[in-house]
VEXTOR-35323 format. One record per residue (C-alpha): residue number from 0; residue in three letters; x, y, z. Coordinates in Angstrom, 2 decimals. Example, Ala and Ser with C-alpha at 12.3 -4.5 7.8 and 13.67 -1.06 7.14 Angstrom:
residues 2
> num:residu:east:north:up
> 0:ALA:12.30:-4.50:7.80
> 1:SER:13.67:-1.06:7.14
***
This chain:
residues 480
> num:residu:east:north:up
> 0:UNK:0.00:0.00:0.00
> 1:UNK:1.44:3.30:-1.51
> 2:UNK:1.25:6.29:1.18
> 3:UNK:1.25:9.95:0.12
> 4:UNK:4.40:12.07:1.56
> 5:UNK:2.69:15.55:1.01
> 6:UNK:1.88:16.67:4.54
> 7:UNK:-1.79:17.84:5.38
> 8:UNK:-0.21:21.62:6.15
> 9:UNK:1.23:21.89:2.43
> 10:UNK:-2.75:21.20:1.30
> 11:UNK:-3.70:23.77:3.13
> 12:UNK:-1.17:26.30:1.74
> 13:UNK:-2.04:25.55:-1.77
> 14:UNK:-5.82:26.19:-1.11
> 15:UNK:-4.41:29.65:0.44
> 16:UNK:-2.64:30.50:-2.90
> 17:UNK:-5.86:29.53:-4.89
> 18:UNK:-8.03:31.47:-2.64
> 19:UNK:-6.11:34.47:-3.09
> 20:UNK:-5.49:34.19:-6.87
> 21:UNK:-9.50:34.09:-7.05
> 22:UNK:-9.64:37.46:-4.40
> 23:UNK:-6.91:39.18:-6.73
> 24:UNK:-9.31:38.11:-9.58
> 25:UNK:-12.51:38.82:-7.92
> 26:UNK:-11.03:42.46:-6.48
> 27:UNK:-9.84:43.73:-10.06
> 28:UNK:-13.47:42.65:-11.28
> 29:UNK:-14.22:44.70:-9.02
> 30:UNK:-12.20:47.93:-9.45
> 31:UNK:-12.57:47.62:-13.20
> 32:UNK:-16.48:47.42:-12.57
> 33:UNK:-15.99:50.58:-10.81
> 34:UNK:-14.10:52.23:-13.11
> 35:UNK:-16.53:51.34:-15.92
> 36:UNK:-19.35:52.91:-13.47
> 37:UNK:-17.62:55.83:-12.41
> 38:UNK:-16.38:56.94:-16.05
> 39:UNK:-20.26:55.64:-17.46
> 40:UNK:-21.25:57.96:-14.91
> 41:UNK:-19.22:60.90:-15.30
> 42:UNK:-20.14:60.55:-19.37
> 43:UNK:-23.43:60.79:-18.30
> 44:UNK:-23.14:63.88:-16.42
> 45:UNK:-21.12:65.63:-18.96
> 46:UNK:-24.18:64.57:-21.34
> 47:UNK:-26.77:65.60:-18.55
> 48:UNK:-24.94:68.72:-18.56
> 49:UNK:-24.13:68.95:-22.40
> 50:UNK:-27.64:69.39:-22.51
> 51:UNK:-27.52:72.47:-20.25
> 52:UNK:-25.43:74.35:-21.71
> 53:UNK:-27.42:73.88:-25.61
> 54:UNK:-29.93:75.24:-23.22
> 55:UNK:-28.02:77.92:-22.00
> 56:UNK:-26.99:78.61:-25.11
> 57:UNK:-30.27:78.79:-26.77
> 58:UNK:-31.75:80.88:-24.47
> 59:UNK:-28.83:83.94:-24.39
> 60:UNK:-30.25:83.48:-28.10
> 61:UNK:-33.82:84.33:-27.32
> 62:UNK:-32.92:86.66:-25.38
> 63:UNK:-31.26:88.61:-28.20
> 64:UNK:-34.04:87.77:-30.91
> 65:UNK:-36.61:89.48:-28.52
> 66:UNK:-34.69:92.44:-27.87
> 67:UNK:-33.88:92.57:-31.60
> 68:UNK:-38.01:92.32:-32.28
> 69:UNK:-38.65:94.15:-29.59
> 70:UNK:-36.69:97.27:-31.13
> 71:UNK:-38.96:96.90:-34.32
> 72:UNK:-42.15:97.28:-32.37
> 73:UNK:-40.77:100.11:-30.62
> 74:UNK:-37.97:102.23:-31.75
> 75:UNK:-37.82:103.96:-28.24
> 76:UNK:-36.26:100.89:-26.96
> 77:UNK:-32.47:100.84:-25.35
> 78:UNK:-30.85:97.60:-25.80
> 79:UNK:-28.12:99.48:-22.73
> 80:UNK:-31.22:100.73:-20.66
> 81:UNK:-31.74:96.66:-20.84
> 82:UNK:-28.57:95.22:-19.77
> 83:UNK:-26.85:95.38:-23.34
> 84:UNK:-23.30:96.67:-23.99
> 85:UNK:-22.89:98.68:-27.04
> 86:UNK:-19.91:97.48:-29.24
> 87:UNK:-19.49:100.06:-31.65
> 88:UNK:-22.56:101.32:-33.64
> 89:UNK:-23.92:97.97:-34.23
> 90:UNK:-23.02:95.42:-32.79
> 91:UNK:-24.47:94.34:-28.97
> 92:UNK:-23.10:91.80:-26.47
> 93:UNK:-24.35:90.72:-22.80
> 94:UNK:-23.42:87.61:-20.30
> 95:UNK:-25.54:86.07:-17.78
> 96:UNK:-23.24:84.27:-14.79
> 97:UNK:-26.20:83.35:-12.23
> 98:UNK:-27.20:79.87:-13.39
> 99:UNK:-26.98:76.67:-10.84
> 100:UNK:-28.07:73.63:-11.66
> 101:UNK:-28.16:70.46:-9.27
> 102:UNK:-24.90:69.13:-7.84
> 103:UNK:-22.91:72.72:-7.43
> 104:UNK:-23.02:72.97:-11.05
> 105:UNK:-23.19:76.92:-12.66
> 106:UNK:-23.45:78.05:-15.62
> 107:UNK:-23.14:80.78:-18.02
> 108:UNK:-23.83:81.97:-21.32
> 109:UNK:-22.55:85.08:-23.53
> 110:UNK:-23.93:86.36:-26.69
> 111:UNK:-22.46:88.84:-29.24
> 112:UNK:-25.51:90.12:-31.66
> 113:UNK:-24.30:91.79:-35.03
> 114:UNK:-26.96:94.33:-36.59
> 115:UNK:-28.48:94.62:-34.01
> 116:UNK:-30.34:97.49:-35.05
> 117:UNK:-31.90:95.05:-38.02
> 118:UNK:-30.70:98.07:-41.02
> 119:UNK:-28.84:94.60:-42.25
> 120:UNK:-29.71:90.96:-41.57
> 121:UNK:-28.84:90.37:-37.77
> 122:UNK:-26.09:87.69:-36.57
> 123:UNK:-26.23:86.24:-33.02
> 124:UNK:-23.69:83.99:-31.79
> 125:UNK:-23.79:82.56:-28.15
> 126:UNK:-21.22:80.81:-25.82
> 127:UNK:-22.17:79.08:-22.93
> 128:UNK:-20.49:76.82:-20.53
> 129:UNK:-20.82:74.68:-17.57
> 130:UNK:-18.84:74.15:-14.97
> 131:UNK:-19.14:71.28:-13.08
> 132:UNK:-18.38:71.07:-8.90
> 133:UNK:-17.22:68.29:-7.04
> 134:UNK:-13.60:67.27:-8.97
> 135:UNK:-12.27:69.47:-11.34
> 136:UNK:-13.05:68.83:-14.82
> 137:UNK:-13.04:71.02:-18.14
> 138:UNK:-16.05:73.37:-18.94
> 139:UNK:-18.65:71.97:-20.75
> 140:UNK:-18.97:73.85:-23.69
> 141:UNK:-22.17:74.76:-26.99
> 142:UNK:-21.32:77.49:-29.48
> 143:UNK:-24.08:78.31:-31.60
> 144:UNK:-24.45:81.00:-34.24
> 145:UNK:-27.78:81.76:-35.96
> 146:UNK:-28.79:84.05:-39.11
> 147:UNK:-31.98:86.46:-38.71
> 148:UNK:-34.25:87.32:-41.64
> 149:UNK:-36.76:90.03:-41.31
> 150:UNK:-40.36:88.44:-42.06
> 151:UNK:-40.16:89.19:-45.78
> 152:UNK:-41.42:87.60:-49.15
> 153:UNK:-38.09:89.12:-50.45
> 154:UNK:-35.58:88.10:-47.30
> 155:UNK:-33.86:85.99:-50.38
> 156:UNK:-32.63:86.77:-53.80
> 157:UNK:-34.76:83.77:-55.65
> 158:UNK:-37.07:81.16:-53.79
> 159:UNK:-39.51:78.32:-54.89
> 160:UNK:-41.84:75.97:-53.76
> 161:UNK:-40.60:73.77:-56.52
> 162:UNK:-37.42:73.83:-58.31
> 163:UNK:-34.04:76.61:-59.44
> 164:UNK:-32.68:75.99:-62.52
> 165:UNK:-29.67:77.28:-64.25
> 166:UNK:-28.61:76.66:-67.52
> 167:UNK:-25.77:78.35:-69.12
> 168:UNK:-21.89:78.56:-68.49
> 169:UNK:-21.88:81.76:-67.09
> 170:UNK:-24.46:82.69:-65.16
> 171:UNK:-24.26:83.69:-61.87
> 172:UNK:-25.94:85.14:-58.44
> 173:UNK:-24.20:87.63:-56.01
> 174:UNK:-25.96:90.65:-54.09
> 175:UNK:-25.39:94.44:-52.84
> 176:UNK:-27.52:96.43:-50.60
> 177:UNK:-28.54:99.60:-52.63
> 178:UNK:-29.55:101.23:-49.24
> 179:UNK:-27.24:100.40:-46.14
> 180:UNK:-23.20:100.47:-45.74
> 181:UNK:-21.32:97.72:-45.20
> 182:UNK:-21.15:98.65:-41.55
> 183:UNK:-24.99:99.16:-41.27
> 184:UNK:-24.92:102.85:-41.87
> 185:UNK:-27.76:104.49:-43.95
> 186:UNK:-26.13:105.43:-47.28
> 187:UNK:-26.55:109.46:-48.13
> 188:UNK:-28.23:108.11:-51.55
> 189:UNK:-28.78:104.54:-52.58
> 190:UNK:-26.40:103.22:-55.41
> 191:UNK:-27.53:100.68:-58.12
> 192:UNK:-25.67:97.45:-58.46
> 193:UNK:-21.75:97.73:-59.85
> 194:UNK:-18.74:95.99:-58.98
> 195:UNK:-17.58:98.05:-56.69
> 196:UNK:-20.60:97.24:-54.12
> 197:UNK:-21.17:93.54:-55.15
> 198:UNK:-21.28:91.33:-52.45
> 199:UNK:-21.24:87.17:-52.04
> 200:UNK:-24.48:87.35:-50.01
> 201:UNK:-26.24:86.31:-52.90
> 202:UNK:-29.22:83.39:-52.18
> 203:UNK:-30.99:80.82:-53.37
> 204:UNK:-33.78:78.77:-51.87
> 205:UNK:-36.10:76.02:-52.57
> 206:UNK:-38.51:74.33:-49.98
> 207:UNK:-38.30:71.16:-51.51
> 208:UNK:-37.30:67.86:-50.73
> 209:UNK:-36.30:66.39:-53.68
> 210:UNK:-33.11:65.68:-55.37
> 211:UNK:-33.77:68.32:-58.12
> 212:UNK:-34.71:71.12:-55.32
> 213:UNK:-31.67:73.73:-56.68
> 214:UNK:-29.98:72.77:-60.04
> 215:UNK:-26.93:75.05:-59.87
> 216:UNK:-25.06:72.98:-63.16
> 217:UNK:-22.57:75.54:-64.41
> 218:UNK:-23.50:78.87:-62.67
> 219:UNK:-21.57:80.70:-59.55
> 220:UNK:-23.56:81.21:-56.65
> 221:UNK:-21.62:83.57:-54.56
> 222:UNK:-23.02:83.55:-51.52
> 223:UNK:-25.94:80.24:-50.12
> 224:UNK:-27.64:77.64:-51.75
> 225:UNK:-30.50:75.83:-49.43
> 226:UNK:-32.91:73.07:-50.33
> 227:UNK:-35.79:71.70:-48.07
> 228:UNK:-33.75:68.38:-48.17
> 229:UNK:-31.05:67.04:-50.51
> 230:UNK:-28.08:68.81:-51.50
> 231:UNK:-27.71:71.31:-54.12
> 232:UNK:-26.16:70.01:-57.65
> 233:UNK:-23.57:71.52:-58.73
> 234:UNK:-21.47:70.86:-62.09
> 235:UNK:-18.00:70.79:-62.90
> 236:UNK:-17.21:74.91:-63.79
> 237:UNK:-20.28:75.88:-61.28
> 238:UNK:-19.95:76.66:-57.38
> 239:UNK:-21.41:77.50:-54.03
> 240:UNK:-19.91:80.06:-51.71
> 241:UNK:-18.15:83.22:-51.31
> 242:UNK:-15.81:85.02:-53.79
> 243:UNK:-12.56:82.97:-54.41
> 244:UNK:-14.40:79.43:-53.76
> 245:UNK:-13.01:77.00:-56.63
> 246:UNK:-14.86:75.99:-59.46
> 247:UNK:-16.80:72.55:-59.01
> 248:UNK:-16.79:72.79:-55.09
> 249:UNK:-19.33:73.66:-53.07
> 250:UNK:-18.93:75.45:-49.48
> 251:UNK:-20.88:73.86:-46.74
> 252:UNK:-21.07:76.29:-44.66
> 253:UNK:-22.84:78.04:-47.03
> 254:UNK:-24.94:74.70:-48.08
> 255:UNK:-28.12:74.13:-46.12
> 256:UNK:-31.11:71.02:-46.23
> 257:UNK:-33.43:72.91:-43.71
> 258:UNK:-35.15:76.13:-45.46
> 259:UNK:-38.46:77.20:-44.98
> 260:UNK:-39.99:80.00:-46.65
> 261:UNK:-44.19:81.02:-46.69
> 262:UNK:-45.95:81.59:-49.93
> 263:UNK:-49.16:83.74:-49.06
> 264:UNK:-51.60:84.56:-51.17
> 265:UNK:-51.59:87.90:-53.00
> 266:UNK:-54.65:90.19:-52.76
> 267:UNK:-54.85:92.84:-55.63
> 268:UNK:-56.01:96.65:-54.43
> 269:UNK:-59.63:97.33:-54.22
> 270:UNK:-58.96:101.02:-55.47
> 271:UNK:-59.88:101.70:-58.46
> 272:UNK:-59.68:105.56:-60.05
> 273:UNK:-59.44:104.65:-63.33
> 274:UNK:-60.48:102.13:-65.92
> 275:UNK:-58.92:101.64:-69.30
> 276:UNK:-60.09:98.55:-71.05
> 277:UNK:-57.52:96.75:-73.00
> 278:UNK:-53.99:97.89:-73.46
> 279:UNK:-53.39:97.25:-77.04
> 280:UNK:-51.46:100.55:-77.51
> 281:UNK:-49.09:103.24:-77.30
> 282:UNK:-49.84:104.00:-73.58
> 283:UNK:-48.52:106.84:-71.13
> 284:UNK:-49.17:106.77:-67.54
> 285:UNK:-50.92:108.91:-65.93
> 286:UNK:-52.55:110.36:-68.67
> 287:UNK:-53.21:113.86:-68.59
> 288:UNK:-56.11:114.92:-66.62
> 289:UNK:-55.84:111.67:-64.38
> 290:UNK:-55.20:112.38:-60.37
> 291:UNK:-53.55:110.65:-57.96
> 292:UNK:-55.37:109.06:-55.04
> 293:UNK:-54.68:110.47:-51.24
> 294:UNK:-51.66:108.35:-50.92
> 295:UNK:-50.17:109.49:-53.51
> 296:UNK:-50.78:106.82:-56.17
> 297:UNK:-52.75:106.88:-59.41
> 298:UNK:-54.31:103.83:-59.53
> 299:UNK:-55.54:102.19:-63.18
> 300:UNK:-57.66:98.71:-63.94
> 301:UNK:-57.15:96.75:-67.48
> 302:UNK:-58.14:93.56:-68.41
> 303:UNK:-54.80:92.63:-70.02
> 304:UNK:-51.47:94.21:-71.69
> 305:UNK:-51.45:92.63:-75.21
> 306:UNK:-49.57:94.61:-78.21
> 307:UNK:-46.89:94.03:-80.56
> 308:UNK:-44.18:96.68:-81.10
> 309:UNK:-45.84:99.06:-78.74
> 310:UNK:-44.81:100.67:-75.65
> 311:UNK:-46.11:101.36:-72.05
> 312:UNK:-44.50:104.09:-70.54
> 313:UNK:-45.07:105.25:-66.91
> 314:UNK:-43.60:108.86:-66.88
> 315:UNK:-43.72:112.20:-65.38
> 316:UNK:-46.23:114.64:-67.46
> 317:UNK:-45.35:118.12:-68.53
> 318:UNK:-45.61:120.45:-65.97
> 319:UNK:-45.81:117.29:-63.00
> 320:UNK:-43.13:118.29:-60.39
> 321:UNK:-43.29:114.75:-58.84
> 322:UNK:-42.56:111.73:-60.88
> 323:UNK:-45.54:109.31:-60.85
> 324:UNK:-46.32:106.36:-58.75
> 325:UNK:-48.47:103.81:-60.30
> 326:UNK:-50.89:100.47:-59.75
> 327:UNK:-52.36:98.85:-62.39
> 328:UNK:-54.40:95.91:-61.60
> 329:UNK:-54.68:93.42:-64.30
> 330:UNK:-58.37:91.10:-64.49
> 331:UNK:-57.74:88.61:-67.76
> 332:UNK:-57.18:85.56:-65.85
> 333:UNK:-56.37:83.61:-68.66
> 334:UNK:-53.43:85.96:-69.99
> 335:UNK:-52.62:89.01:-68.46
> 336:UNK:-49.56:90.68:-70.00
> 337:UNK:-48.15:89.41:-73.97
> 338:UNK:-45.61:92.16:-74.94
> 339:UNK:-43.81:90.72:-77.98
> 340:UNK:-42.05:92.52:-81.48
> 341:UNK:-38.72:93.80:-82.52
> 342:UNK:-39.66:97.31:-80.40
> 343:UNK:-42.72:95.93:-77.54
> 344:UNK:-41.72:97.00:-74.21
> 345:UNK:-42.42:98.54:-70.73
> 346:UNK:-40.87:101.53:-69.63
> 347:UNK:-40.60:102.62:-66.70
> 348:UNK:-38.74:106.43:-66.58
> 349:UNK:-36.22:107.50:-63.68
> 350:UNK:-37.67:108.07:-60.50
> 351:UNK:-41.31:106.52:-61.27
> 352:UNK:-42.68:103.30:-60.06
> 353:UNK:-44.68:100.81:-61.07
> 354:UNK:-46.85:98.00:-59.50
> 355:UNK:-48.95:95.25:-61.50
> 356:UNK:-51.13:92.63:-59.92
> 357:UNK:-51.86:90.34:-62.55
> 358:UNK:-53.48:86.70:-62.21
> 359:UNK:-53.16:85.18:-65.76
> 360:UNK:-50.22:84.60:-67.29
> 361:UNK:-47.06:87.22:-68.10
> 362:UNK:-44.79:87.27:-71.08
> 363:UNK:-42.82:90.18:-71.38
> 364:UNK:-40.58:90.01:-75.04
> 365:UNK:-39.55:92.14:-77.62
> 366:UNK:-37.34:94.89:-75.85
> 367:UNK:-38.64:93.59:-72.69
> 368:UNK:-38.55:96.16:-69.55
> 369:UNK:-36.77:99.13:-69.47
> 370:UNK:-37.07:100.49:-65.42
> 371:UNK:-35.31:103.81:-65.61
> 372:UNK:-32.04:102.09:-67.89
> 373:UNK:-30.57:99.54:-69.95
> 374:UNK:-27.49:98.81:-67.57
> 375:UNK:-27.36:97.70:-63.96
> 376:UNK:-25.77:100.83:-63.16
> 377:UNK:-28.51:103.18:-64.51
> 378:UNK:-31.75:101.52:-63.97
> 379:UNK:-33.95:102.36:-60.98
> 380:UNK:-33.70:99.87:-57.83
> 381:UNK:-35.71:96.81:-58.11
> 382:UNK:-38.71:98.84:-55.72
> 383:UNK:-39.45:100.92:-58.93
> 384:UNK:-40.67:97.74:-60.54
> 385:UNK:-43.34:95.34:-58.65
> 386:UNK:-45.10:91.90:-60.55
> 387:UNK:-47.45:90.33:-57.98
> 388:UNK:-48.90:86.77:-59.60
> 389:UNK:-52.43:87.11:-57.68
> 390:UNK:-53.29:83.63:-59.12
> 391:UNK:-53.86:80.84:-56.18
> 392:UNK:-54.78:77.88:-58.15
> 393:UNK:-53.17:75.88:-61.38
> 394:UNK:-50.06:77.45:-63.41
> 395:UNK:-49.50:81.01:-63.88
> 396:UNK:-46.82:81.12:-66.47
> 397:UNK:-44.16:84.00:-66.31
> 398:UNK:-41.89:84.72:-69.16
> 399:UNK:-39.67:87.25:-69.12
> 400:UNK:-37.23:87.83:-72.36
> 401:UNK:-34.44:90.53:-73.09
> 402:UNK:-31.01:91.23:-73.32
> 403:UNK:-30.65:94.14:-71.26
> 404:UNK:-31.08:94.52:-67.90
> 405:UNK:-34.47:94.11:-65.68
> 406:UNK:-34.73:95.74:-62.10
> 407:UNK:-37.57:94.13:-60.42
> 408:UNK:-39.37:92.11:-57.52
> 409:UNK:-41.66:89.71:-58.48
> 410:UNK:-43.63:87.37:-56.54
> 411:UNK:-45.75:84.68:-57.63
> 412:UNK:-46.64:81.81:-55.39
> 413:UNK:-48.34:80.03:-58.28
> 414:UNK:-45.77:81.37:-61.32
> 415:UNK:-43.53:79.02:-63.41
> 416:UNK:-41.01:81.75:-64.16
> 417:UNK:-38.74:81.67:-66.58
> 418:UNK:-36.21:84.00:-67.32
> 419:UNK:-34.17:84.22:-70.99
> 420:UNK:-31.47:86.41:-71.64
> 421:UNK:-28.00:87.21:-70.79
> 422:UNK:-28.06:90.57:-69.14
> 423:UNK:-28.32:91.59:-65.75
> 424:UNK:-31.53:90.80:-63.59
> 425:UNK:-31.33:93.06:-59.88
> 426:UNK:-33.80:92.40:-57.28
> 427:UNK:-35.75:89.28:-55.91
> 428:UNK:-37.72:86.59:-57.80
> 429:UNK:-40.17:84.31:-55.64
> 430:UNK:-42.35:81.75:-57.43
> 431:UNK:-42.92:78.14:-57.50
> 432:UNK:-40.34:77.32:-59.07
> 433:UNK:-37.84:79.66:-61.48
> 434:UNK:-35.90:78.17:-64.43
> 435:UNK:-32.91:81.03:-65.90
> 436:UNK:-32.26:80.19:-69.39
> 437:UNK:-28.68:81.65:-71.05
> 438:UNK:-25.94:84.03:-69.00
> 439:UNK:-28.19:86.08:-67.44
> 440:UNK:-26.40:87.83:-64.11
> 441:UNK:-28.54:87.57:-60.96
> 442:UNK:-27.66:90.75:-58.24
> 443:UNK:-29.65:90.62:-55.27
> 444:UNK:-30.65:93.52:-53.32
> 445:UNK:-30.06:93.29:-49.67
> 446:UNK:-32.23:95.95:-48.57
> 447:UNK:-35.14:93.85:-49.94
> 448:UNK:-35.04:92.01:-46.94
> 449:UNK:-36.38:94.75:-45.22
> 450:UNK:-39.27:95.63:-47.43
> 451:UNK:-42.31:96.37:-44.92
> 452:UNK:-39.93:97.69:-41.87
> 453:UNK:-42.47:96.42:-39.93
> 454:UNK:-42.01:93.10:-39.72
> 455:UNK:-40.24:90.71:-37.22
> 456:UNK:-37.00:88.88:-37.29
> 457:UNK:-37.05:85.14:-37.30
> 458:UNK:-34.18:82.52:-37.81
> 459:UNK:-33.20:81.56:-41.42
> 460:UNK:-30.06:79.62:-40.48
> 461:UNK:-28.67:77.73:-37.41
> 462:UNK:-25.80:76.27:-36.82
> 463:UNK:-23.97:74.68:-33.93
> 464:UNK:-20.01:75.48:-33.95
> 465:UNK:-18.01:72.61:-33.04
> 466:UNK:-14.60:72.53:-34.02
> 467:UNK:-12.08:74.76:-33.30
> 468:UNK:-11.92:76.40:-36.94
> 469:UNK:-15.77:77.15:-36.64
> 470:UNK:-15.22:78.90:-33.40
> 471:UNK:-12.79:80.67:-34.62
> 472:UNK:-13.95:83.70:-36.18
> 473:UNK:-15.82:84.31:-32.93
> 474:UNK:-13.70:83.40:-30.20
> 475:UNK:-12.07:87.17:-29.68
> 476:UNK:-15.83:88.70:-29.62
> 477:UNK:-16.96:86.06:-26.90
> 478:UNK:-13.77:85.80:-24.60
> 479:UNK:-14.90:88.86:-22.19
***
């Protein structure tokens, strides 16, 4: 019989070293657990608290959008009687440093509004942090910068429901402001479009979702193209962005997939002074022996415009010290204006203005419009020339021809525009959707945006700034 020689104690001491591999085992479980827990936790907290801070953020924001609005309902207001510190002529910035939240945690926000007197589109970007108590930890930080839009029909250079198209290899959009410095000063006398006021703040909308939305091909869009959804197309010699952005490339941070714009319904005046029948004719407005209504306008009614190598004219009598202001509601619902032949066109002299409401359809060829002169530099800002498409169901088709240059707003909710030509067009085109046939040059006019004064600012663009590079531009203004 065959006896072990391993004594009972050395038995015991292996079980020890067993036992305490499966502690050491069981005790890093443990501690790694921990770990795991404490940094799950302290990822949610920074998230808990990430959340803040958008918050904090978003609310410095509001706070500047209803000080901004509130200085439109009444001009008496003091953004410095309010808490706001003037930086310059106008520009604004404030901080608020009393927010707690649970656990010791405070917060603040600051905010740095540009235009804040609304004579240009405002800018508001807003810093706030968090900082967290207990251990010490880095500031949780949201940047955000929105874009304000005064409650216009004409807060953008062209917008559809539908579609923009461009066809041609050099056409283009790019904008000035005819009535405000770059520094938001009130110019002495407003200036037509030239080069040495263009801008890249030229814009381009479409609500739509679809793939189609904004068909830049081959043109320059200096300045933003927005859809309601999928990206902008852009072709090989065509681009998105500001002046010096290469050829075929689009710049995404002027690219956005969220616009909104409203297409109301137009209503035509009820004032009528004057009815003339059919235009088919050599026509001067006023005519002599018509008077202008209280406000100062001489309004006319016609059922449509319809010659052939004719002319419209709205000028300033002999003997009139004032040049005329003029409505002329349109009734043909079927076709409204069809100006056609070598020498057809609408003229519109220096310093006169014309508005048509028109619900049928619009072509305007031949020599096309003439509003005050045949250059960008001469003609008569795009105010002196209003077509409002008063048609609210089925197609109202808009055609406007020429080779020169036309200064107008039109807006249409219902029109198919289409615009043929390769001279300058200055101003703001809304419509369902807009299609710009040949090398025409699109200028839009800034101060359009703030056609009816009136109105409130809302938010045409936000944008959260996350990397360093985006922060950038504003970290100087929002380090006090």
């Amino acid at each position: 019989m065959r006896v072990s020689s391993q004594s009972p104690g050395s038995e015991r001491g292996s079980l020890l070293i067993v036992a305490l591999l499966f502690a050491a085992i069981i005790g890093i479980s443990i501690a790694s657990y921990l770990s795991v827990g404490r940094s799950s936790l302290t990822v949610a907290n920074r998230a808990l608290y990430s959340n803040a801070a958008m918050n904090l953020a978003e609310n410095g924001l509001e706070e500047a959008m209803y000080s901004i609005n509130r200085l439109v309902a009444n001009p008496s207001y003091s953004w410095t009687g309010d808490g706001w510190t003037a930086q310059g002529v106008t520009d604004m910035r404030r901080s608020w440093t009393s927010s707690e939240f649970d656990q010791n945690a405070t917060g603040r926000v600051r905010v740095y509004v540009y235009n804040f007197n609304g004579v240009s589109a405002p800018r508001i970007v807003a810093r706030a942090s968090v900082t967290l108590g207990g251990a010490a930890s880095a500031d949780i930080e949201k940047w955000v910068e929105i874009r304000l839009g005064r409650a216009s029909k004409f807060a953008n250079g062209l917008v559809a429901k539908d579609s923009i198209r461009f066809s041609g290899n050099n056409a283009s959009v790019d904008s000035w402001n005819s009535t405000y410095n770059n520094d938001g000063t009130l110019r002495g006398t407003p200036v037509p479009y030239s080069a040495s006021v263009k801008k890249d703040n030229g814009s381009v909308g479409s609500i739509s979702v679809g793939v189609n939305a904004v068909l830049v091909q081959n043109a320059d869009i200096f300045g933003y193209a927005s859809t309601g959804g999928a990206l902008p197309s852009v072709g090989n010699q065509g681009l998105v962005g500001p002046f010096g952005t290469p050829v075929g490339t689009m710049n995404m941070s002027r690219v956005s997939t969220d616009f909104s714009a409203s297409f109301d319904a137009v209503v035509a005046p009820t004032t009528t002074n004057y009815s003339l029948g059919g235009i088919t004719n050599d026509l001067n407005l006023p005519r002599t022996g018509d008077a202008p209504a209280a406000d100062g306008f001489y309004y006319y009614e016609a059922t449509q415009i319809n010659y052939t190598n004719k002319i419209v004219a709205i000028k300033r009598r002999v003997g009139d010290t004032v040049s005329p202001k003029v409505i002329l509601k349109l009734t043909n619902t079927a076709t409204s204006i069809d100006i056609g032949g070598g020498s057809g066109a609408l003229n519109i002299e220096t310093g006169s203005s014309l508005q048509i409401y028109a619900p049928g359809d619009i072509k305007i060829a031949g020599n096309g419009v003439t509003n005050g002169g045949t250059t960008a530099g001469t003609a008569n800002l795009p105010l002196s020339l209003q077509i409002w498409g008063t048609k609210t169901t089925g197609v109202q088709d808009i055609q406007i021809a020429g080779n020169g240059v036309l200064s107008a707003i039109v807006y249409a909710p219902q029109g198919s525009v289409k615009i043929n030509g390769d001279g300058d067009v200055c101003g703001s085109i809304v419509a369902n959707d807009i299609t710009a046939v040949g090398n025409a040059a699109f200028h839009y006019d800034e101060s359009l945006a703030n056609m009816g004064a009136g109105s409130p600012f809302r938010v045409t663009r936000w944008d959260e700034l996350t990397s360093a590079v985006s922060r950038a531009p504003y970290t100087a203004v929002l380090g006090f």
